[in-house]
N, C-alpha and C positions, 0 to 999 in steps of 0.2 A: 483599582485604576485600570482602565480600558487602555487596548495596544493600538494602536495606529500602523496599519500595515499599509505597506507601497507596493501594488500590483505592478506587474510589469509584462508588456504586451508585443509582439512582431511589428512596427511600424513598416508596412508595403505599400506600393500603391496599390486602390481596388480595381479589381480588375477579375470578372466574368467572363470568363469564353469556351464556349463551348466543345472548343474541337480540344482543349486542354483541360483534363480534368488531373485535379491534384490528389484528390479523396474521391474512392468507391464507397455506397454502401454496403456494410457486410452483408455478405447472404443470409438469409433469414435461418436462424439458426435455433432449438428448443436449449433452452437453457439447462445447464444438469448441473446446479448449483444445490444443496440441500438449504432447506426454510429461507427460497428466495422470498417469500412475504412477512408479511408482520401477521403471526397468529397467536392466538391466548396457546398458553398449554401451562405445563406443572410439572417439576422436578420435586423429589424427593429426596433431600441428601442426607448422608450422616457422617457425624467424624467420628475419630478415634479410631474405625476398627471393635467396637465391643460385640461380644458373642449374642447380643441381643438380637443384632443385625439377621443374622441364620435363624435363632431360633425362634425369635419373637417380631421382627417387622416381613420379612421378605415373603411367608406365607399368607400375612394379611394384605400386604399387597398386590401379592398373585393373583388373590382370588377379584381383584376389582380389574385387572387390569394393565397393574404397575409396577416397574421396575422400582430402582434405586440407583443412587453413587454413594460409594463407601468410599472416604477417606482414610486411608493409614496411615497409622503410627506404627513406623516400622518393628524400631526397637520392643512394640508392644505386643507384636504378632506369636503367639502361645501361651502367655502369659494367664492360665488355664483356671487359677487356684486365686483365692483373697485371702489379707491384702496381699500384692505383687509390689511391683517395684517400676509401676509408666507413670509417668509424670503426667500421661494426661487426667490418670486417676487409679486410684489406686484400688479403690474398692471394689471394681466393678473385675468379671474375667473379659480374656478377648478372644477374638476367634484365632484360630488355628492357621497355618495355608492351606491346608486342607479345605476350610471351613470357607474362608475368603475367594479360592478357585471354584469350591460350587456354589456360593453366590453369583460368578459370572457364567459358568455353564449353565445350570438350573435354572437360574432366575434371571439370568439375561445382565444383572448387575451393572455398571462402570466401576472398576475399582481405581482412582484418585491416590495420589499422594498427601499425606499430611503431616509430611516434614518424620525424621529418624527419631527426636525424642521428646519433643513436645515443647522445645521451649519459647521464650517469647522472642522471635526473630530480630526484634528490633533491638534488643540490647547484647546479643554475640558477637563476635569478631568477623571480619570476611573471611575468615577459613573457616570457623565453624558454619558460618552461613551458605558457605557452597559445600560442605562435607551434609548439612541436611537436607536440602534442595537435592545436590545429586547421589548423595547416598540413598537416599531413601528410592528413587526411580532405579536405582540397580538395584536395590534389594529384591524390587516389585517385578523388574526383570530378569532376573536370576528366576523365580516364579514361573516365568511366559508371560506376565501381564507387562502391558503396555500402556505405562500410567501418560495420559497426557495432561490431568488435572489438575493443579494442588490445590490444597487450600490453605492458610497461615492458622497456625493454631494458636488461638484464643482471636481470631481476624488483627492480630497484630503484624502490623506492616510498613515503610515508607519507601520514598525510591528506590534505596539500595535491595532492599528485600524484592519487591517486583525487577528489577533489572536480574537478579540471581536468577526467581522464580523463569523468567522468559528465556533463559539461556536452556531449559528443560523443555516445559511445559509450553501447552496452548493457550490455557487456560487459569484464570486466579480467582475464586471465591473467599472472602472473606468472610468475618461474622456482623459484624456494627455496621458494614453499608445498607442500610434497610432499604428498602421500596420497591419498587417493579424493574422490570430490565424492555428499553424501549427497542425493537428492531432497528437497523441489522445489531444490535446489543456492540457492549465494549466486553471485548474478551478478559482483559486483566480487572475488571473492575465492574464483577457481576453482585448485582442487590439482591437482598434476601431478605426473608423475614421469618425470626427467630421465633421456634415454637418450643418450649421447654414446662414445665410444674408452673400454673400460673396463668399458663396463656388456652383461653378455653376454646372448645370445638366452634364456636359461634364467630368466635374472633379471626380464628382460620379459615369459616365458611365466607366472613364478608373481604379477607384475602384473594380466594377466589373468584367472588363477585365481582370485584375490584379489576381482574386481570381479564377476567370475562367479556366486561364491559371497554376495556381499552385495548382489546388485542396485544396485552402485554403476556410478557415468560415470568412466573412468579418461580420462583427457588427458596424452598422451605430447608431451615437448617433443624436437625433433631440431632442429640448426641444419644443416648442410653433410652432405650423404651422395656419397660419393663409392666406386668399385669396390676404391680402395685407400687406406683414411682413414688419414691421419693420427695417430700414436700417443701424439699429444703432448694432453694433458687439455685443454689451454688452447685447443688448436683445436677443440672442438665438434665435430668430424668423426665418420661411422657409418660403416659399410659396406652397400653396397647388398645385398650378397646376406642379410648381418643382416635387415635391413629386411624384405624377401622373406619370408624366415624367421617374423619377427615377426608379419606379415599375414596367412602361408599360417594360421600358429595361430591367430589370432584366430578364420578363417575357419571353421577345425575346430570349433572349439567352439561353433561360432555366435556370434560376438561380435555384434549389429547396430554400425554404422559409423554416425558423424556429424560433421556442422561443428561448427565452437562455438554458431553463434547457433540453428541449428534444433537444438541439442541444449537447449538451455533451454526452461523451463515460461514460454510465453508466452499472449496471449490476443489477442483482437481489441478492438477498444473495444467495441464495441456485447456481447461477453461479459464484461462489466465489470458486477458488480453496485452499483459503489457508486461516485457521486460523487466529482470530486475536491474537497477543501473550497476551495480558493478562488474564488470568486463574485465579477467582477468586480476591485473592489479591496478586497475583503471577505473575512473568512471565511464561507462560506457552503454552500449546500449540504444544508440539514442538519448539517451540521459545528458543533460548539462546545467553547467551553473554559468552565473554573474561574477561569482567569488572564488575565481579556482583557487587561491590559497587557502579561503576557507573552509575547503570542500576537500577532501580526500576518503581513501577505502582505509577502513581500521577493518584488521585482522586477530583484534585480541580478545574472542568470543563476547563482543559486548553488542552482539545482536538478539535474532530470537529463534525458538523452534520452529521449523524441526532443522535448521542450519542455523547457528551461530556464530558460526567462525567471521566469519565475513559479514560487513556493511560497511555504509556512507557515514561516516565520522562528519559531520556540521558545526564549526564551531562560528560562534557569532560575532559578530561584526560590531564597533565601540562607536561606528558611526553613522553606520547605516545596517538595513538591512540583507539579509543575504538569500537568491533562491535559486533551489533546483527546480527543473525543468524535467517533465517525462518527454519521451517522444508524443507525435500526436499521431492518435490512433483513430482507429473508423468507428465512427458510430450511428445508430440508424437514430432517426430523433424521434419515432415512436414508441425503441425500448426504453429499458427502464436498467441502471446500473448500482452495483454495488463496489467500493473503494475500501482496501481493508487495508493494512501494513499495520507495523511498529514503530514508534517512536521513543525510544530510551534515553532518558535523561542523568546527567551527571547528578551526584546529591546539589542542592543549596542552590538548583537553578531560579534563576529572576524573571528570565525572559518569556514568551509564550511562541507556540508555533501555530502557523494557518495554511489551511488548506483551499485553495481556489481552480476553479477549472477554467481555463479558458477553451473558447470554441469557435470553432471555423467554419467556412461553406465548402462546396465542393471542387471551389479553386485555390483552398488551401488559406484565402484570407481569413484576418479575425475578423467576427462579429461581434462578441458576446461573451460574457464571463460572467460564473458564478462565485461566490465567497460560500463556502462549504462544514468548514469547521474549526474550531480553534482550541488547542491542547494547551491546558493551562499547567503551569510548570513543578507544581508540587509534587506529583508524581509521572512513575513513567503511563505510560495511557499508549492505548493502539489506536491509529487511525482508523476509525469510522462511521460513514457516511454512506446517505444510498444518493444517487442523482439522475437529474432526467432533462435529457438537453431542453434547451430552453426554446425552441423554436423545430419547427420543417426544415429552415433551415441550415442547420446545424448536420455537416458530414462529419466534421472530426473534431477531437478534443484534446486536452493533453493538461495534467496536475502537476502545478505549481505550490511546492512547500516552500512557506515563507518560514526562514526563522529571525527573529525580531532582535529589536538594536540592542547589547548589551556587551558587555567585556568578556573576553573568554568562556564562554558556558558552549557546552558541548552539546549535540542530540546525536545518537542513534538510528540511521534509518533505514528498514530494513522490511522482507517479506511484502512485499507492496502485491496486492492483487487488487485488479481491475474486472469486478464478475459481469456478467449476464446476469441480470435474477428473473427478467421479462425482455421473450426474445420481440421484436420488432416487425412490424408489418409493413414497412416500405419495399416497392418494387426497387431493384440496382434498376439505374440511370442506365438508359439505352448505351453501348458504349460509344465512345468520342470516334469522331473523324478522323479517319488518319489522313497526317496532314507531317509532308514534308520536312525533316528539320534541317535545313542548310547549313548549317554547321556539319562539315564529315565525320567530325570526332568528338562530340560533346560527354560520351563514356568514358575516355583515354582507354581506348581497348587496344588502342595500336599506339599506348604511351604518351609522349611528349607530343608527338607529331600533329606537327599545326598549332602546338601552344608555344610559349615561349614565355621567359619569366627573367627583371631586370637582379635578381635576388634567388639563386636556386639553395641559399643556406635557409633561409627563409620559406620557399615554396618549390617543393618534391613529388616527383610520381610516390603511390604508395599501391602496393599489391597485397595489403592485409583484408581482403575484404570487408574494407567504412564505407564501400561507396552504397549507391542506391539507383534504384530501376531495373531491367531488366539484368545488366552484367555490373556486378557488384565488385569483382577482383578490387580491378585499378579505381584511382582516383586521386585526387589530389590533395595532399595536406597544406595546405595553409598555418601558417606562424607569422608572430608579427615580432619585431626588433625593435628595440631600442632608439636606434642611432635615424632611422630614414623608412619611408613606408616603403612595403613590396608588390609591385605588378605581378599578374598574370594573365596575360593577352592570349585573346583567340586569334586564329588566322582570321585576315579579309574575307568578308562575304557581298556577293552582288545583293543590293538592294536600289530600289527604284524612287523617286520622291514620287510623294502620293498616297502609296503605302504603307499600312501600319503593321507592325509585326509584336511578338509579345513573345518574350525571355523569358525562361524558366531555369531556376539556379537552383540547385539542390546541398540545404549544407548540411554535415552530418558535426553540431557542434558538441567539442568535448570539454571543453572551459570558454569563457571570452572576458575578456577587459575593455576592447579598444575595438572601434567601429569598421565592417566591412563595407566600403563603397561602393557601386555600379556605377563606371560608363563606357562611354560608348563614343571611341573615335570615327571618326568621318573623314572621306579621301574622297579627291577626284581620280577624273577616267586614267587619268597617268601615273595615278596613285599616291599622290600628294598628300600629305594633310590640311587642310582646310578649316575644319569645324568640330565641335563635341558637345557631349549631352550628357550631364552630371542624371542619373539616371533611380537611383534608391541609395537608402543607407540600411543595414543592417545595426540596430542599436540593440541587441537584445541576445541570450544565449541560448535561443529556442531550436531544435533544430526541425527542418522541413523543407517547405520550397518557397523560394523568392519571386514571385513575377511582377514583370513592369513591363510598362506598353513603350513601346519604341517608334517614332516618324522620321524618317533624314530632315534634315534643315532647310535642305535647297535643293532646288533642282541640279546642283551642281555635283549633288554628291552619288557617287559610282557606286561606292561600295563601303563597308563599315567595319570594325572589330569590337570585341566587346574586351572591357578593362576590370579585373576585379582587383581594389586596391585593401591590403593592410595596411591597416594605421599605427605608426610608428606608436612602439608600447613592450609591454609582455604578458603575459595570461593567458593572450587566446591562442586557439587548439584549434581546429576544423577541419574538414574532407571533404571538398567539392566536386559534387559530380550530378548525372544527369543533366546535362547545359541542354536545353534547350533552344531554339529561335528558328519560329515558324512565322509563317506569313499569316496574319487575322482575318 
């Protein structure tokens, strides 16, 4: 059954002008993202840990070319002698740490986790479940190795088991997801194709072929390779000189070779465009929703690595849908983006999540919007997507997670990165005119003064730096009540009829329920009131900038102030600042 998702958009009015720009483009920047493209390449992984690994794959591989990822099974690590006593097999030995550290020094190796003692994850308790996930990462760390891999042994899994794995790890291979991995790939839920007694060199070269041909990442699973495997299915066993085979082709073709973690689209933080929303014990950032009851920060490691502790607890709505909001950030509409984060689900979810962008011009209005991706709710799954504004004119964007109508089901949302993966070729827009703003205080850098407010339990100076523009300190928080809506008036300014002027309202939202209003009182020369101009609504919990085109009414009128009303309610949050009003 298909989800029916409700976008939800800034209603402004449009309005261009040039001496007021809302969005710059960013400077032309080279991207330092690793495998910002879609390219064929080839992994070679193994589980268990078996002594084969050292003595019988990792030299045949060297000589073509190629690394490896070795999986451990912790508790299995010396187990030197047959039979032993690892569940993942008993007959075979395993390497040593000795053995498993010069696989990564010598031969370059990843060494992965593959859970403390092999069992089927999906039928343990949640304390054996996180006693194997993070036991086995300290074991590996106690080592010096720095496992960011796992994989589920026997690729047994379900949400609860990937929610544990991501409290660790980057990364989750299973066994049974077959097929290729499409660029920018999904990190928890990488395809493979099982090579074991059975499956022949030929079968593996038209694998290759396969990936060749569609710029796909193929990840091959092998457990024991031995000179003379085993014919029985059950033992996982290859044969080395197969192996060989497999490599030497790879090598022909030019496969490029990689681990698991440097084959993923990753970034640095500092090439992170955008925020993570939580702020504190807030949502924040820039960050907001529609649903502030629905939307809180959960603190109890039900995120992802390499920080857990913290994320966006989303729980969904019985009758509608509920969304967060990014800030909106600059983007050149020649590059080209990638969108990564987490998404963790409670077990037995129904509902589905979507991912949409919406996008602006350079006066901060919507144009445009993309539908990007939709996490379907059986398991947990990481957000990702590559995107590419949809026009020239497109300055800025900003990702909207939908999560869809259903009764209490929870989502996780967490590690959001915004990459570069192709940096942009647009020239920055000449800069804007400077152009007067008549308003003496539209920062509050000198507080209250010139504002005035009929509700000050309601609407407060705030000097926690939420505001925006050049002086960030001060600003104004906005709340709305219950009982009657809350003003806040600027001082009178001279305007002329005739004259068209254009307001710039900067919100910094942190929840909303209930509508922001724009107007605009009107006085004669004796300072009268006279006339007004119901002027925007804010219907949405985006935050950015507001502008609307302003004319006085009549020749009557001297001078004006502008009005920003709360609508009587609870939910909404906000920080207004940057006011501008300039002459157009």
């Amino acid at each position: 059954m298909s989800t029916v998702f409700s976008f939800k958009k800034l209603i402004i009015t449009a309005l261009v002008v040039t001496s007021l720009v809302a969005i710059l483009y960013p400077a032309k920047i080279e991207a330092a993202v690793t495998n910002p493209t879609a390219e064929s390449k080839i992994s070679f992984t193994f589980d268990d840990g078996s002594a084969s690994n050292i003595t019988n794959v990792a030299p045949v591989l060297s000589q073509y070319g190629y690394t490896g990822t070795a999986y451990i099974t912790t508790s299995c690590v010396g187990l030197v002698t047959v039979p032993n006593n690892c569940q993942a097999d008993e007959g075979i030995p395993y390497m040593t740490w000795a053995q498993i550290k010069s696989l990564q020094s010598t031969y370059n190796w990843e060494i992965g986790a593959h859970s403390v003692s092999h069992p089927l994850m999906t039928e343990i308790n949640a304390n054996k479940l996180e006693r194997e996930v993070a036991n086995s990462k300290a074991a590996l760390s106690a080592q010096g190795i720095n496992a960011t891999a796992f994989a589920t042994p026997y690729g047994d899994y379900n949400d609860k088991v990937l929610s544990a794995i991501a409290k660790y790890y980057t990364s989750h291979r299973g066994f049974a997801d077959t097929g290729y991995n499409s660029w920018p790939y999904s990190n928890y839920f990488l395809r493979v194709q099982q090579v074991q007694y059975g499956v022949s060199v030929e079968t593996v070269k038209s694998y290759i072929d396969r990936a060749v041909a569609d710029n796909t990442w193929l990840i091959l699973v092998f457990h024991d390779v031995q000179a003379s495997p085993s014919t029985d299915p059950e033992d996982y066993q290859y044969a080395t000189a197969d192996l060989g085979a497999i490599a030497a082709y790879a090598k022909q073709v030019g496969l490029p070779g990689t681990n698991i973690s440097d084959g993923l689209v990753t970034g640095d933080p500092s090439d992170n465009l955008i925020d993570e929303p939580v702020s504190g014990g807030s949502i924040g950032n820039g960050w907001s929703t529609d649903s502030p009851a629905n939307v809180t920060v959960d603190s109890s490691s039900n995120g992802s690595a390499p920080e857990s502790t913290t994320s966006v607890a989303v729980t969904s709505n019985p009758n509608t849908n509920v969304h967060l909001f990014s800030p909106i950030i600059n983007v050149d509409p020649t590059a080209e983006y990638v969108v990564k984060g987490y998404a963790g689900m409670a077990a037995n979810q129904i509902n589905d999540i979507g991912f949409y962008i919406d996008e602006y011009d350079l006066s901060g209005n919507w144009i445009s919007g993309q539908y990007m991706q939709t996490i379907f709710s059986w398991y947990t799954r990481d957000i990702s997507f590559a995107y590419k504004p949809s026009s020239g004119r497109v300055a800025g964007a900003s990702l909207q997670i939908i999560i869809s109508t259903a009764s209490g089901k929870v989502v996780y949302v967490d590690s959001i990165k915004w990459l570069t993966v192709v940096a942009g070729s647009t020239p920055p827009p000449p800069p804007p005119e400077t152009v007067e703003n008549i308003l003496s205080d539209g920062s509050f850098m000198n507080g209250f003064s010139g504002w005035s407010t009929d509700n000050s339990s309601a609407i407060s100076l705030d000097t926690g730096g939420n505001g925006h523009g050049t002086e960030t300190t001060n600003s104004v928080l906005l709340t709305n009540v219950s009982e009657q809506n809350s003003q806040l008036f600027s001082e009178k300014v001279s305007v002329s009829f005739g004259s068209s002027y254009t307001i710039s309202v900067y919100l910094n939202m942190v929840s909303f329920s209930q509508d922001i209003g724009f107007y605009v009182d009107e006085y004669d020369v004796n300072g009268n009131w006279i006339s007004g101009q119901y002027l925007a609504t804010k219907r949405d919990g985006q935050s950015g900038n507001t502008l609307f085109n302003y004319s006085p009414t009549s020749v009557n009128v001297a001078s004006a102030s502008l009005q920003v009303i709360m609508v009587a309610g609870s939910g909404t949050r906000a920080y207004i600042d940057d006011i501008q009003w300039v002459t157009a």
